[in-house]
N, C-alpha and C positions, 0 to 999 in steps of 0.2 A: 781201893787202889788210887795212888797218885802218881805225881812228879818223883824220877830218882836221878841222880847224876848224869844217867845215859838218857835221859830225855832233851828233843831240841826242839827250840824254837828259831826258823829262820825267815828273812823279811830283805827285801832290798830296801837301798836310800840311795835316791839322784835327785836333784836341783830342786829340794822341798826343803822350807826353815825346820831348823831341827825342833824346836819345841812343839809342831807338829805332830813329835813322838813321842813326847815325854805322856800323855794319858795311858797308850799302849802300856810304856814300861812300868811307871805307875802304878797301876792297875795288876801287868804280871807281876810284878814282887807283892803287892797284898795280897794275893790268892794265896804266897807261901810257896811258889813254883821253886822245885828245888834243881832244876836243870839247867839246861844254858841256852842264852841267848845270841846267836849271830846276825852280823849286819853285814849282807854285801853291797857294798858303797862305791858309788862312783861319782867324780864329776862334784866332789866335797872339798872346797878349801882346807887352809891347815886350820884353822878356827873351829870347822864344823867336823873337825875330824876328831879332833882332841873333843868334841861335845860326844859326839858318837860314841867316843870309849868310854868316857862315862855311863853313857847310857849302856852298853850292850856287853857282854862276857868278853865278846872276840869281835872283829869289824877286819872283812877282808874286803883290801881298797885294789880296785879291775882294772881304774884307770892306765897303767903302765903295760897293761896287753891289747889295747887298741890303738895305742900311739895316735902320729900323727899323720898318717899318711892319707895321699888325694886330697889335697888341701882346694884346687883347683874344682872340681868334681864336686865337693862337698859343697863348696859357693855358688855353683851353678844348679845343684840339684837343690840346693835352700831356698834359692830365686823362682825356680820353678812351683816347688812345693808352697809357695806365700802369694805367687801371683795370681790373680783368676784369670781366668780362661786358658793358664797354662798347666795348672794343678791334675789336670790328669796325664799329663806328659810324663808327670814325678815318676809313679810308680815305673813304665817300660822303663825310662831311662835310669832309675837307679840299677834295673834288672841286668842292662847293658853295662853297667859301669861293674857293676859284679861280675859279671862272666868274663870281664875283656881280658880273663888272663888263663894259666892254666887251671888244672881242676885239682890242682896239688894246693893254689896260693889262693882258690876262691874262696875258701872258706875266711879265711881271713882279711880279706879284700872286704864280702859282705859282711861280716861281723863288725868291721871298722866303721863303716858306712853306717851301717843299723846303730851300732852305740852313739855317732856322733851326731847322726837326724833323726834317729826315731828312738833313744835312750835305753836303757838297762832293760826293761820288762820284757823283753822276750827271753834276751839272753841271760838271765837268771837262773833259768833252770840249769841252764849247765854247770855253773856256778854252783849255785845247791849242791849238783851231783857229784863234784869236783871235791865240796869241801865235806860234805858226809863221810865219803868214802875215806877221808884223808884223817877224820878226826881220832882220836882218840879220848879214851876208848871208844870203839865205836858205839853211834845208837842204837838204841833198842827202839825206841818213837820219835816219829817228827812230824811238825805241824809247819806246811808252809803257809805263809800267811803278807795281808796286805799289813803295812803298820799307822799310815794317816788315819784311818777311819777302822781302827778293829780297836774295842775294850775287853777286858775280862772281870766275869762274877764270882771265879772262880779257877783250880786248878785245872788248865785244859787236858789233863791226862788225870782228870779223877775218873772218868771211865774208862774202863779198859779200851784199848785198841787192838785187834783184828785181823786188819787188813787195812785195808786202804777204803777211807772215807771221802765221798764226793757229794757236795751237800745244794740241795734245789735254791732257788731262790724262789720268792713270791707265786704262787701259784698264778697268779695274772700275768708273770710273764712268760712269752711262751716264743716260741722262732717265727718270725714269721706276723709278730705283731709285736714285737720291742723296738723301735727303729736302729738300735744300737747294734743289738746280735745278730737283727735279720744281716744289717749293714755289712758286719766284721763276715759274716758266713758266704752274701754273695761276692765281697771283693776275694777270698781269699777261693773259692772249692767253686764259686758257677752258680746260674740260677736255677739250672738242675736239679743239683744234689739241697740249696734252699728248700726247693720245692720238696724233696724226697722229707726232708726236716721238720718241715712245718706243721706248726700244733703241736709241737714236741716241748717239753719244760726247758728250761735254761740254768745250767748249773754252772755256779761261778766259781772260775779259777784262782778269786783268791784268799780261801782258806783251803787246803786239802791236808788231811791228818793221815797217817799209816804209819804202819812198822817199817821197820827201815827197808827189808827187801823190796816189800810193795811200793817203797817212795821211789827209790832208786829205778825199778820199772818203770811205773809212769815217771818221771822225769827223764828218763832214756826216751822215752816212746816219745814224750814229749820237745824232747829236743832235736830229733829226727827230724819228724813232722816238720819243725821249723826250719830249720836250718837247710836242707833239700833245696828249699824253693829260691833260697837267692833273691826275694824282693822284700820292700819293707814291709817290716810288720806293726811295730809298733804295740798297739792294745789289741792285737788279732790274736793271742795268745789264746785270747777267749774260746774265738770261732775255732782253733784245734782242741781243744778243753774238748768242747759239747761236742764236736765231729770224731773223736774218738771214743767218746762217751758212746751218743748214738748209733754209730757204726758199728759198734760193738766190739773195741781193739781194748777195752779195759772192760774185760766182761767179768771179771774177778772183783770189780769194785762193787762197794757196798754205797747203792747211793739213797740220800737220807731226805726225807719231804722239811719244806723248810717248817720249824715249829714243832721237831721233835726230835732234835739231836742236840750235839755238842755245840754246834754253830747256827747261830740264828741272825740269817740276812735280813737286815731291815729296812733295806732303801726302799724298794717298793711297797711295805707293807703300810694301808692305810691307816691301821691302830696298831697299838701293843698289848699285851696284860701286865699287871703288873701285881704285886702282893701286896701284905698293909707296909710292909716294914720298904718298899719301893724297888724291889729285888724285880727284875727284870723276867718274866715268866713264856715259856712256852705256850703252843697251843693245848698240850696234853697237860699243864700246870707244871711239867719238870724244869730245871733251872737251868739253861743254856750256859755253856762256861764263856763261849765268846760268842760276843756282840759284832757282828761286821754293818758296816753301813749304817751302823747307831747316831753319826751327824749329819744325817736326812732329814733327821726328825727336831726343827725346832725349839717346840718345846722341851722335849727333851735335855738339848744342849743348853738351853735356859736352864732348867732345872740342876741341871748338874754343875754350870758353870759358880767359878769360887772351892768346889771339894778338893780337897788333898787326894782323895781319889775318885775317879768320875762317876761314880754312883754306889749304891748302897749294896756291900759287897756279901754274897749268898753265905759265904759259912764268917762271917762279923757275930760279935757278941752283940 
């Protein structure tokens, strides 16, 4: 099984140099992926935009649903969030400048706010769910995905999909001893629910593969969760990822140990395997289609720097 016309790939772009992405794409067209690529973009000059379409099937640009407003607020909560000793003030008072209105316009009060101090990454999902549902024909699979630091060895729908795939990172890290995750889990849910967490694996939000009912669920569930709370988020995306994981609100998800799936996280990984021919290997020897977190590693990126594509691709003559 692979790639067919109803297969997608989808990824944000905000205030990153575009050749940043050009490996990703790169890399998906030598696999032979025969579905389509979108980019939700925001916050891209016209230069990086006309590159974007280059790079991608279709590139939906957000900026014109966050406008300009609370120009005022937005300077004041920038000043806040840059200064020290005042940086914890950020959070209440963004909380406040969200709610100062009714419960009709808050949703778009905070989305403004989040887009324009703390960028795209949360609000993405809705985005995703926005233009799945909208495409035609619709999909049958989708892979959402980071695009700075993800390659592919292969077609990421050469194995069949299922259900909806949630895929481990490093067994080393875990809640509760990553500074990053414990961090994203206590600011957003309490030290509490941390503690209830802890010793738990960390599964990362950004690759998740599913057929498209299953996408569209977690991406509902997911955008809930978010959007509710009215304060910034930012990269805490995560901490709802794993808190609905673990809590058991995506109990239908199939989740995968990192080193024997379609996606192989490699930032925390202290080694890799590799074959003779340089093809990037699982723990079980099966050949991961995508690479996330692959420029962690060094040597690696040494090795690979100068390829027309960035590494030595699994089904290559």
């Amino acid at each position: 099984m692979s790639s067919t016309n109803r297969s997608l790939v989808l990824g944000a772009y905000s205030r990153l140099p575009v050749q940043h992405l050009e490996p990703f794409v790169r890399s998906l067209r030598a696999t032979g992926f025969r579905g389509a690529f979108c980019i939700v973009a925001g916050r891209c000059d016209q230069e990086e935009r006309a590159q974007l379409d280059e790079l991608a099937d279709s590139v939906v640009d957000v900026d014109s649903e966050y406008g300009t407003e609370l120009p005022v607020a937005r300077t004041l909560l920038t000043y806040l969030r840059r200064t020290r000793g005042l940086r914890r003030t950020y959070a209440p008072a963004f909380q406040a400048v969200a709610r100062a209105t009714s419960e009709r316009s808050a949703f778009r009060r905070w989305s403004s706010l989040e887009y324009h101090l703390e960028g795209l990454q949360t609000l993405r999902y809705l985005h995703y769910h926005r233009y799945i549902c909208a495409r035609k024909p619709l999909p049958d699979v989708v892979m959402i995905t980071d695009l700075r630091d993800v390659v592919f060895q292969c077609d990421p729908f050469s194995d069949p999909v299922r259900g909806l795939e949630l895929y481990l990172e490093d067994a080393a890290v875990r809640i509760g001893e990553d500074d990053f995750n414990t961090r994203w889990i206590r600011d957003l849910f309490g030290a509490a629910e941390l503690h209830g967490l802890r010793g738990r694996p960390v599964s990362c939000s950004g690759t998740v593969v599913g057929t498209r009912e299953t996408m569209l669920a977690y991406l509902a569930e997911m955008t809930a969760q978010i959007v509710w709370r009215r304060r910034p988020m930012g990269p805490r995306d995560q901490a709802v990822h794993n808190m609905l994981l673990h809590g058991g609100r995506l109990f239908s998800a199939k989740v995968i140990r990192n080193g024997y799936g379609r996606v192989l996280t490699m930032g925390k990984m202290p080694t890799y395997r590799t074959s003779p021919e340089g093809t990037i290997l699982n723990v079980d020897g099966s050949i991961p289609a995508v690479l996330h977190q692959w420029d962690r590693h060094g040597d690696l990126v040494a090795q690979l720097e100068g390829r027309d594509v960035p590494f030595a691709l699994a089904n290559s003559s």
